[in-house]
C-alpha positions, 0 to 999 in steps of 0.5 A, a space after each residue: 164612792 168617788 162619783 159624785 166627785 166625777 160629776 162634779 168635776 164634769 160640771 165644773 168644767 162643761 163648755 156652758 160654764 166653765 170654771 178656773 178653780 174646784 175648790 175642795 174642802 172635804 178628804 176621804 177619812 181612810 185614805 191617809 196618805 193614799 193616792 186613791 180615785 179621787 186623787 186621779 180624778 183630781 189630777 184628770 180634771 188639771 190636766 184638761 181630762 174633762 171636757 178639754 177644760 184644765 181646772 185648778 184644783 184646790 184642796 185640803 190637807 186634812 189637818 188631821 196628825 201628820 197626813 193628807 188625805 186624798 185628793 189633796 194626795 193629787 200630784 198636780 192639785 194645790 193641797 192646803 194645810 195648817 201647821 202650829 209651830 212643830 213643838 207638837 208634831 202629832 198633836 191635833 191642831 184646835 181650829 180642827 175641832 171645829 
């Protein structure tokens, strides 16, 4: 359900408080490589979507094998992510285990 994110987004950009940047540091967990609802409503929230307000939208990767999960799937959202140093693509980086 991604209405909480809407929600967020719209608080985050109200014209009593606005906000520059929606940092993000969760991921759907079956959304690999989808572009979903969340991503959507990330990329509304860039764009000015709420309240006419832009917001920077930064997220994670998901670090999690070789996918991004949403919003980090987003077109216009910042995604960030980790690598180790690709001897060993497809295994699970240790920071994740945390």
């Amino acid at each position: 359900d991604s209405l909480w994110f809407e929600e967020a987004l719209l608080r985050a950009t109200s014209f009593e408080n606005p906000a520059h940047v929606s940092s993000n540091s969760w991921g759907e967990s079956a959304s690999w490589d989808v572009y979903s609802v969340t991503s959507e409503l990330a990329d509304t929230a860039v764009r000015g979507g709420y309240n006419f307000q832009p917001v920077n939208v930064v997220t994670i990767s998901h670090n999690q094998n070789m996918t991004t999960t949403a919003p980090g799937t987003g077109k216009n959202v910042i995604t960030v992510g980790a690598v180790k140093d690709g001897n060993s693509p497809s295994s699970t980086l240790v920071w994740n285990s945390y």
